[in-house]
Each structure stands twice: as structure tokens, then as C-alpha cells.
Gaussian input, Z-matrix of N, CA and C with variables (Angstrom, degrees):
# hf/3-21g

backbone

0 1
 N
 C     1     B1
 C     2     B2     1     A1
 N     3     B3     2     A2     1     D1
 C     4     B4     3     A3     2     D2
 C     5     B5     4     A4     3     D3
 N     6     B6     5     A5     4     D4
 C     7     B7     6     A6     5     D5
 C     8     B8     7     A7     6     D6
 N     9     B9     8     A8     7     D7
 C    10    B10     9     A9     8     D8
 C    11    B11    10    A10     9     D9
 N    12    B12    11    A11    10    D10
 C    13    B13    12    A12    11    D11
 C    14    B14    13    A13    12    D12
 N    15    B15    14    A14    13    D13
 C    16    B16    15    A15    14    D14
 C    17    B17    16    A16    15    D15
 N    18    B18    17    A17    16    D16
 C    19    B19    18    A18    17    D17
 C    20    B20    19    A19    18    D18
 N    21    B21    20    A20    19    D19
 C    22    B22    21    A21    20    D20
 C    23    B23    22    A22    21    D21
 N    24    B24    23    A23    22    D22
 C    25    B25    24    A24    23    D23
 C    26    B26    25    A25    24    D24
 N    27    B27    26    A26    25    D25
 C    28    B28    27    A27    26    D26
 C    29    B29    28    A28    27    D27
 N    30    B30    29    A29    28    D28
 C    31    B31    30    A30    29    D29
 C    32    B32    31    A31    30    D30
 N    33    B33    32    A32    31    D31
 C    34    B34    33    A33    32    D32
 C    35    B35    34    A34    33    D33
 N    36    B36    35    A35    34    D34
 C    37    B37    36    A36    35    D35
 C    38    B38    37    A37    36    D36
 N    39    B39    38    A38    37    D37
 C    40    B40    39    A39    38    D38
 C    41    B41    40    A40    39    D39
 N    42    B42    41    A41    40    D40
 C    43    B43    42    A42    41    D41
 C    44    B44    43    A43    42    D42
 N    45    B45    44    A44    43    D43
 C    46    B46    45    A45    44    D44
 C    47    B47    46    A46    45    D45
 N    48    B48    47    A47    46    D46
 C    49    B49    48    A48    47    D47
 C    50    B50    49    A49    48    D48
 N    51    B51    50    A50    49    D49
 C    52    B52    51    A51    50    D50
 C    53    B53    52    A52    51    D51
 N    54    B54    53    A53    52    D52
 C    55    B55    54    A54    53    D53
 C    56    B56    55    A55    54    D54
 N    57    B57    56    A56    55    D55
 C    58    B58    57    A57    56    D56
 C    59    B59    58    A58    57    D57
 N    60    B60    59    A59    58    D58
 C    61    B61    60    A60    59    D59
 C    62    B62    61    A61    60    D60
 N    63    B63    62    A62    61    D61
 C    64    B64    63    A63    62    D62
 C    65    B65    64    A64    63    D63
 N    66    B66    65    A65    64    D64
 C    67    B67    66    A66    65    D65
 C    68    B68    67    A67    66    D66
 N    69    B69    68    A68    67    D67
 C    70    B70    69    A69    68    D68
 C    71    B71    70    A70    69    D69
 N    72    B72    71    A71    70    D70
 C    73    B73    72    A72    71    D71
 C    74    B74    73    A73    72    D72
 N    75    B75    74    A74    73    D73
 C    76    B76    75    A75    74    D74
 C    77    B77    76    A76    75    D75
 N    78    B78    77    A77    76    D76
 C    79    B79    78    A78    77    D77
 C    80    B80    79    A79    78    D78
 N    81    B81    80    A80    79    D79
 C    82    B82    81    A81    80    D80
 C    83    B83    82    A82    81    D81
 N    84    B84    83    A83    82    D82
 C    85    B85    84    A84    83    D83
 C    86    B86    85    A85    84    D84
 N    87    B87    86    A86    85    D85
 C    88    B88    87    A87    86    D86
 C    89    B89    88    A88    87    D87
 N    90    B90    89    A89    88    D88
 C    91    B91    90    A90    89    D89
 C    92    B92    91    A91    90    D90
 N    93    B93    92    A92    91    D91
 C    94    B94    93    A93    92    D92
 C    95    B95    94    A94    93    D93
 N    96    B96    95    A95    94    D94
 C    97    B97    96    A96    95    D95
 C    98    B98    97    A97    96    D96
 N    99    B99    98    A98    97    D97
 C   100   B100    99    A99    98    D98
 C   101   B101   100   A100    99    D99
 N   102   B102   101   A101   100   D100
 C   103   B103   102   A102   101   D101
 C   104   B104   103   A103   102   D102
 N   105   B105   104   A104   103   D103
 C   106   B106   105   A105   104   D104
 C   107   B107   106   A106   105   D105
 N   108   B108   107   A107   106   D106
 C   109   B109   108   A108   107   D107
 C   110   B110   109   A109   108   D108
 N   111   B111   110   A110   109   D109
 C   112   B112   111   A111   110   D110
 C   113   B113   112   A112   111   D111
 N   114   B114   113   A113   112   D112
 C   115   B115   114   A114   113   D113
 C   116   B116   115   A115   114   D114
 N   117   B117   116   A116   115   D115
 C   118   B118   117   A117   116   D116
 C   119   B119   118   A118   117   D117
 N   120   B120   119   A119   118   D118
 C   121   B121   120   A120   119   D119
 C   122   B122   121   A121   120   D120
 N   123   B123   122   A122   121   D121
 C   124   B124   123   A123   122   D122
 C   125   B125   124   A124   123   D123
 N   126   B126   125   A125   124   D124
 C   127   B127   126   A126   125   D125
 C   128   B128   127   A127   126   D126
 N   129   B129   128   A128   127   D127
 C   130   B130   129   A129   128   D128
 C   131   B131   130   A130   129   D129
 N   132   B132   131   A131   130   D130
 C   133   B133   132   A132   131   D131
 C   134   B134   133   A133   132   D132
 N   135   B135   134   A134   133   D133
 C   136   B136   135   A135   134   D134
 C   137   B137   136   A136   135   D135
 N   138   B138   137   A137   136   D136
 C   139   B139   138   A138   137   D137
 C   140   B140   139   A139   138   D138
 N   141   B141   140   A140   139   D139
 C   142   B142   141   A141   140   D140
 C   143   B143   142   A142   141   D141
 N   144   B144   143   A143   142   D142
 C   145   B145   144   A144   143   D143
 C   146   B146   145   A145   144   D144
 N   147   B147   146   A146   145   D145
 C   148   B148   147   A147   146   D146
 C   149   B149   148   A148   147   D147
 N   150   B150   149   A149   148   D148
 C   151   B151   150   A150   149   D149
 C   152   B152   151   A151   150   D150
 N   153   B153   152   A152   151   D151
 C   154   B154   153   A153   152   D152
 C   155   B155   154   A154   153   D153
 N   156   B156   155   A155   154   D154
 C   157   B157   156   A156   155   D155
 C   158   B158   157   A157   156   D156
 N   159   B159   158   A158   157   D157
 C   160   B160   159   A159   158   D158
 C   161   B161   160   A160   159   D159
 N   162   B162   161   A161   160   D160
 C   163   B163   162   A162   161   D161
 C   164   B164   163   A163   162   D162
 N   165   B165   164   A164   163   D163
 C   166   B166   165   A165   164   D164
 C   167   B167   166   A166   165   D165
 N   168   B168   167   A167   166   D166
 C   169   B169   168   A168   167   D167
 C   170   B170   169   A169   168   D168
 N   171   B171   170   A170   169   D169
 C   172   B172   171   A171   170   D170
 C   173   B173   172   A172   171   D171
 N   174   B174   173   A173   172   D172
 C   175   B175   174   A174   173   D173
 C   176   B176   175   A175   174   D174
 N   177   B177   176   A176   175   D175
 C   178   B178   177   A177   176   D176
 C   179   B179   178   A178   177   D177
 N   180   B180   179   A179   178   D178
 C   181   B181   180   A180   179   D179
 C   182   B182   181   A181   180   D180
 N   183   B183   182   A182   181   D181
 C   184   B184   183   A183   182   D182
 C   185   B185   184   A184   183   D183
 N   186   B186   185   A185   184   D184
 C   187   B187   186   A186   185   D185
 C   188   B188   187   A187   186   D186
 N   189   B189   188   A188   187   D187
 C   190   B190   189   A189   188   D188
 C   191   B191   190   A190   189   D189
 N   192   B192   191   A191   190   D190
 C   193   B193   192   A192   191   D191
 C   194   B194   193   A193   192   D192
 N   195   B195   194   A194   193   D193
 C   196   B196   195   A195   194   D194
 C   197   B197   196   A196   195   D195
 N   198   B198   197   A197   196   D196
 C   199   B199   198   A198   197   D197
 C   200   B200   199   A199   198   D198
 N   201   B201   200   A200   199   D199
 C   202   B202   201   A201   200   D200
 C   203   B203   202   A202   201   D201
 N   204   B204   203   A203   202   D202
 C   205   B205   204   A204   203   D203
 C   206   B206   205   A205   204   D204
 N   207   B207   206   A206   205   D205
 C   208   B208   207   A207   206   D206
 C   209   B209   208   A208   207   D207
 N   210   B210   209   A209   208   D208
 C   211   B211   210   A210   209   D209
 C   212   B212   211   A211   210   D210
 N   213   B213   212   A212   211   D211
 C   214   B214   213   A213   212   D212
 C   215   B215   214   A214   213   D213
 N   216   B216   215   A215   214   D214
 C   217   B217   216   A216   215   D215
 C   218   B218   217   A217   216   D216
 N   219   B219   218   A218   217   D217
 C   220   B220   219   A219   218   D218
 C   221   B221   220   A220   219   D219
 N   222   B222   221   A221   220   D220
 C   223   B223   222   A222   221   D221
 C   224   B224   223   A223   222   D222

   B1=1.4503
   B2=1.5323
   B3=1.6364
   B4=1.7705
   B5=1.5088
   B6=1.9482
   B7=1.1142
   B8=1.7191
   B9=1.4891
   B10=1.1577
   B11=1.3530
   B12=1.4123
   B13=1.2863
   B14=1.4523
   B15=0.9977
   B16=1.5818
   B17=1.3995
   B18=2.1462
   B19=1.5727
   B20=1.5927
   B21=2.0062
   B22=2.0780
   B23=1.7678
   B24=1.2512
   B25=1.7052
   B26=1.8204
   B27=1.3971
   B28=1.1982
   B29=1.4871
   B30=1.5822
   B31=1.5266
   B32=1.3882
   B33=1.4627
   B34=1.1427
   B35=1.3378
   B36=1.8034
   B37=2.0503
   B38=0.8198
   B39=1.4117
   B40=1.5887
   B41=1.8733
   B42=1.2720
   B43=1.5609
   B44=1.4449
   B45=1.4534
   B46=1.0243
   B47=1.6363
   B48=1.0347
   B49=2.1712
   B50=1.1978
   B51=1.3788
   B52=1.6968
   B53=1.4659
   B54=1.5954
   B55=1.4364
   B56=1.1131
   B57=1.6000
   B58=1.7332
   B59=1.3062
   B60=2.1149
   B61=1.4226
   B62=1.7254
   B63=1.5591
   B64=1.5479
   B65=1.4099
   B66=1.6276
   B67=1.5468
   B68=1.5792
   B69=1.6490
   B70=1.4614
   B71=1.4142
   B72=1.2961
   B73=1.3936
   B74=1.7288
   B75=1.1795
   B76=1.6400
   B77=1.7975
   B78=1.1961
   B79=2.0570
   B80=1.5049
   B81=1.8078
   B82=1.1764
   B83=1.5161
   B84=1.3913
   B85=1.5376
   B86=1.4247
   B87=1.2376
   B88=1.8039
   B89=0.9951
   B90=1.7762
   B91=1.1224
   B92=1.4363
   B93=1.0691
   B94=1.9115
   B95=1.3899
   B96=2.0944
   B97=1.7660
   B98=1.2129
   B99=1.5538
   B100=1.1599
   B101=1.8182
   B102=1.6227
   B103=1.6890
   B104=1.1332
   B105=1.3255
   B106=1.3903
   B107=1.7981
   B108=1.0952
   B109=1.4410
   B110=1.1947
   B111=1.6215
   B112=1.1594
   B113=1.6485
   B114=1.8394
   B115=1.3013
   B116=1.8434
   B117=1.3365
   B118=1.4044
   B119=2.0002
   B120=0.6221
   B121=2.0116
   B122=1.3223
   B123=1.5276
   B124=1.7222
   B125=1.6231
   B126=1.5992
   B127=1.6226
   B128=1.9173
   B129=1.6055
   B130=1.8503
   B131=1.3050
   B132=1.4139
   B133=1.3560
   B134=1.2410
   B135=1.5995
   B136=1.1594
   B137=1.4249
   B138=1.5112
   B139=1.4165
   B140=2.0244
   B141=1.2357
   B142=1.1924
   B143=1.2188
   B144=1.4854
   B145=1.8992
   B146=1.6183
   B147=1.3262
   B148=1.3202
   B149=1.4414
   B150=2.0249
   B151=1.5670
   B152=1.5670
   B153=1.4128
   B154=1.5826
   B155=1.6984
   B156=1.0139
   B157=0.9350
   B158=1.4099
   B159=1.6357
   B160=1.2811
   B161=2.0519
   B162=1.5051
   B163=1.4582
   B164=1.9468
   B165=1.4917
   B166=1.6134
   B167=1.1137
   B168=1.5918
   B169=1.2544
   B170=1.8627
   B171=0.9929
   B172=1.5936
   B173=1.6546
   B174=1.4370
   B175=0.9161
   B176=1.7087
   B177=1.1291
   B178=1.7000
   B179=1.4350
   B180=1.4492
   B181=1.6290
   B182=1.2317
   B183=1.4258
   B184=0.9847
   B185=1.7800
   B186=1.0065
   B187=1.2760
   B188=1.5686
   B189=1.1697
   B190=1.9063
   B191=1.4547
   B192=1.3911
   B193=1.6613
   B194=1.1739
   B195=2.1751
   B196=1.2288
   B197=1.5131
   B198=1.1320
   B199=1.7421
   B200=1.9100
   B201=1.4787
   B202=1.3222
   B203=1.3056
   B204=1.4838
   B205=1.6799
   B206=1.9205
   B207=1.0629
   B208=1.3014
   B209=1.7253
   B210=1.3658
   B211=1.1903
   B212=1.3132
   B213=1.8180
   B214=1.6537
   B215=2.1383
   B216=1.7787
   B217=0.8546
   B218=1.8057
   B219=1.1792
   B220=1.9537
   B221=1.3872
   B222=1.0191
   B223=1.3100
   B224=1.9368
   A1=109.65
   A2=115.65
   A3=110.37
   A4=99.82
   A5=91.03
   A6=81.55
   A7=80.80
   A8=117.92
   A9=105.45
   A10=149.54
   A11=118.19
   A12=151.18
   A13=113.90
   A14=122.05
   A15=115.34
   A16=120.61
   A17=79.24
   A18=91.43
   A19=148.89
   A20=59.63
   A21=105.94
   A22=105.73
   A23=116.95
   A24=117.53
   A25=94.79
   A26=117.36
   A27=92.85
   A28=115.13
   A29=119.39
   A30=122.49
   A31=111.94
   A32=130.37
   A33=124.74
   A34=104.57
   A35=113.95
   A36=118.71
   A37=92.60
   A38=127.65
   A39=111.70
   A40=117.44
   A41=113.69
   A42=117.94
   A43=101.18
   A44=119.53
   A45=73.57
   A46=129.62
   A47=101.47
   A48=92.27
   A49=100.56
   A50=109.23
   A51=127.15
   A52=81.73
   A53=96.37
   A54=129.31
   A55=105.33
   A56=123.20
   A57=139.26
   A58=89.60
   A59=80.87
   A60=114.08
   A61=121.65
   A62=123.23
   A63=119.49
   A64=117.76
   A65=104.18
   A66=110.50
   A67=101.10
   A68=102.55
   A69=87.59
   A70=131.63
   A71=131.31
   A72=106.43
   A73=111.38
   A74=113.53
   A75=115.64
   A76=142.83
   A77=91.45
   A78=87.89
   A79=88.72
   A80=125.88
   A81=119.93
   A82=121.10
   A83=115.56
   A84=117.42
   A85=127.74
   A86=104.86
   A87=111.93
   A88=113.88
   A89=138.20
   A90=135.15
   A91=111.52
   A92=98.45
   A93=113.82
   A94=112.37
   A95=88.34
   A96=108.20
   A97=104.39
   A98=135.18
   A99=122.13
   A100=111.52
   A101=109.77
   A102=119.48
   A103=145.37
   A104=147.91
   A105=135.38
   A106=116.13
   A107=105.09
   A108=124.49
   A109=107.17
   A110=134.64
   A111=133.81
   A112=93.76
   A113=107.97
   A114=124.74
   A115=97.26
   A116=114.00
   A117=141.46
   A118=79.29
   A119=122.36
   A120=124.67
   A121=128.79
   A122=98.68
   A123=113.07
   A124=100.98
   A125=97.58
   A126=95.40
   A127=86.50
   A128=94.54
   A129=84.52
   A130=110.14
   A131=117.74
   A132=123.99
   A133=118.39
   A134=116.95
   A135=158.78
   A136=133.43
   A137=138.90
   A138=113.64
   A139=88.51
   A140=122.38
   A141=154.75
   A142=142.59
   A143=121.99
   A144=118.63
   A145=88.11
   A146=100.78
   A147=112.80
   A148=116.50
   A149=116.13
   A150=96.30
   A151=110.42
   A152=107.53
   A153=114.38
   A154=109.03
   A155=137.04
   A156=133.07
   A157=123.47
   A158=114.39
   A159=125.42
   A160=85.46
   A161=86.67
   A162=130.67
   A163=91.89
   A164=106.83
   A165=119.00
   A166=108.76
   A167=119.01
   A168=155.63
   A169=92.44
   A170=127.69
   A171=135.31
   A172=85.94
   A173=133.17
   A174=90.26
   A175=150.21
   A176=91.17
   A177=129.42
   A178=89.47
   A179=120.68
   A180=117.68
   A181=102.11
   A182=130.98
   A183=136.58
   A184=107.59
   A185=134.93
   A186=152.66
   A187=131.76
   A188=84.97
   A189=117.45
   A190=95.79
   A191=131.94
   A192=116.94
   A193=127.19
   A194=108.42
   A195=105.68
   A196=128.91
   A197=106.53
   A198=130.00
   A199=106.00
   A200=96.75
   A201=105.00
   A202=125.56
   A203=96.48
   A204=137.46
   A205=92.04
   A206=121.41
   A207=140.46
   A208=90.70
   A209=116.37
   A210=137.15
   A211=113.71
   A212=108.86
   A213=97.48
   A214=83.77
   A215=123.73
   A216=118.41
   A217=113.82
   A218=91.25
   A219=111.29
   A220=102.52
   A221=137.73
   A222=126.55
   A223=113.80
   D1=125.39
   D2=173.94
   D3=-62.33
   D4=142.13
   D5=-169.96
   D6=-157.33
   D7=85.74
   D8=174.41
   D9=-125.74
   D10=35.17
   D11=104.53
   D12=-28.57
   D13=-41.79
   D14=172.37
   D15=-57.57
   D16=-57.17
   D17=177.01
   D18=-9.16
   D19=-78.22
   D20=179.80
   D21=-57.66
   D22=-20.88
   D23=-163.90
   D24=-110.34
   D25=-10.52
   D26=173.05
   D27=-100.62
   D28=-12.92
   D29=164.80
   D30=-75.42
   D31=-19.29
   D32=177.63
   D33=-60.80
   D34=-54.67
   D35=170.19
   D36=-43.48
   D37=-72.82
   D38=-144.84
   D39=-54.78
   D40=-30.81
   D41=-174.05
   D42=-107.89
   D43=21.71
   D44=174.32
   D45=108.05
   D46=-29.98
   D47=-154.37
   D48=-93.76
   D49=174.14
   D50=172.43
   D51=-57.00
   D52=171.76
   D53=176.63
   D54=-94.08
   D55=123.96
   D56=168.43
   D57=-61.82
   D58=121.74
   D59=165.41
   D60=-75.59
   D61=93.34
   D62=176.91
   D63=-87.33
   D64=118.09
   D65=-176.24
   D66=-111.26
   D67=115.34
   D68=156.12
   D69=-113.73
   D70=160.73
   D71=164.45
   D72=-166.52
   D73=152.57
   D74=-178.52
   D75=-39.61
   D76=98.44
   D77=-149.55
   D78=-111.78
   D79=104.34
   D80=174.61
   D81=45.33
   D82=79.26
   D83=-168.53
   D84=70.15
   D85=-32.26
   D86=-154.86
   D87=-120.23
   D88=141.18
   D89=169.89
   D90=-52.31
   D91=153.64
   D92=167.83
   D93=-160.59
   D94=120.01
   D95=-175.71
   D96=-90.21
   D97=121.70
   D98=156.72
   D99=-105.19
   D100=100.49
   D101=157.11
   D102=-18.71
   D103=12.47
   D104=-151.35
   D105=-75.47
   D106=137.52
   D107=174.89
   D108=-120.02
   D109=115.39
   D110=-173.69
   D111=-120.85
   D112=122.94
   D113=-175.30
   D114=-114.93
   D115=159.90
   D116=-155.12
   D117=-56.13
   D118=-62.20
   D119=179.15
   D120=-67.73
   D121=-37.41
   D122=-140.29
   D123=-147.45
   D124=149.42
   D125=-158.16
   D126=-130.41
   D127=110.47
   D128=174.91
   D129=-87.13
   D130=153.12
   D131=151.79
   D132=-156.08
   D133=141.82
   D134=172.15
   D135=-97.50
   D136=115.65
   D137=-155.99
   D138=-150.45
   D139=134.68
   D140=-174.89
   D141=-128.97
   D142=119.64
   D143=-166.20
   D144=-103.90
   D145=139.14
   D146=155.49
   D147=-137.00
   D148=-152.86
   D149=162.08
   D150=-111.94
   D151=-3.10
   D152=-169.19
   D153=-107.67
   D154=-173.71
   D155=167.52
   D156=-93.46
   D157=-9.64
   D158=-124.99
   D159=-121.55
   D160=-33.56
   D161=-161.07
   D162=-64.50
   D163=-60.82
   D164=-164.02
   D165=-70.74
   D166=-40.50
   D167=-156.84
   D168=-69.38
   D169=-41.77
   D170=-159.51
   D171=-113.70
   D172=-37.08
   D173=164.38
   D174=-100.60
   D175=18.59
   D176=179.16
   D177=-74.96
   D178=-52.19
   D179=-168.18
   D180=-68.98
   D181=-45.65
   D182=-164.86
   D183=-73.10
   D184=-15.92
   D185=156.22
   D186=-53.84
   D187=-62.57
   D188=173.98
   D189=-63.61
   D190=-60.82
   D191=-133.07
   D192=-75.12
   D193=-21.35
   D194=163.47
   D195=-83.71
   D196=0.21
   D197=161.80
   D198=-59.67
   D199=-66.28
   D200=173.50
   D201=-24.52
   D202=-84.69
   D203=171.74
   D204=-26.44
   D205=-67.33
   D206=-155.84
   D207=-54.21
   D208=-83.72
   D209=-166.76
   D210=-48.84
   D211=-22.77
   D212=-156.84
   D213=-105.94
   D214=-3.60
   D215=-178.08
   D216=-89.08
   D217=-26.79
   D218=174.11
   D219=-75.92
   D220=-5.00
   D221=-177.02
   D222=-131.41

């Protein structure tokens, strides 16, 4: 099952990192997730409208992780 919110929280254990900061809040009708992952250099973010919370939230993860993946493999 995609599942990437999971993903994103199980590379965070695995390395290590602070816990991705999820902000949501009401932007013209629609939820909006904004992601942040703040690494020892570098500050990711990712930001998403949906209608659920649950909805932006996965796809914020789904946004972020090949960012992640990338950054945490280059380094």
C-alpha cells in the first residue's frame, strides 16, 4: 500500500533527523500542508492544497520523499 508519510517518518529513524514539521491551514476553501524537514545545512519544503487534511498531508509526503531520498543519498 503507498504509503508515504510512512515513508518520510521511517528515513527520518533511520538518519536520524528532527521530526518533519506539518503545517496545515485554510487557503481559500482548501486545506494546505506545508512539510518542512530541517537537515544539519538545508531546510526542505514541500507545500500542497487538497480537501482533507489527511489528503495534503500524503501529498506533501509524497512530494518531499524523492527530495529526501536524493539529499540524504548525496550526502
Amino acid at each position: 500500500m503507498d504509503n508515504p508519510v510512512g515513508d518520510v517518518m521511517n528515513l527520518i529513524k533511520k538518519y536520524r533527523l528532527k521530526k518533519p514539521d506539518f503545517q496545515f491551514k485554510k487557503n481559500q476553501g482548501k486545506w494546505q500542508c506545508t512539510c518542512v524537514i530541517t537537515l544539519e545545512d538545508t531546510q526542505l519544503r514541500e507545500t500542497a492544497l487538497g480537501q482533507t487534511k489527511k489528503e495534503v498531508k500524503t501529498q506533501t509526503a509524497r512530494a518531499i520523499l524523492p527530495i529526501l531520498k536524493e539529499h540524504l543519498q548525496s550526502s
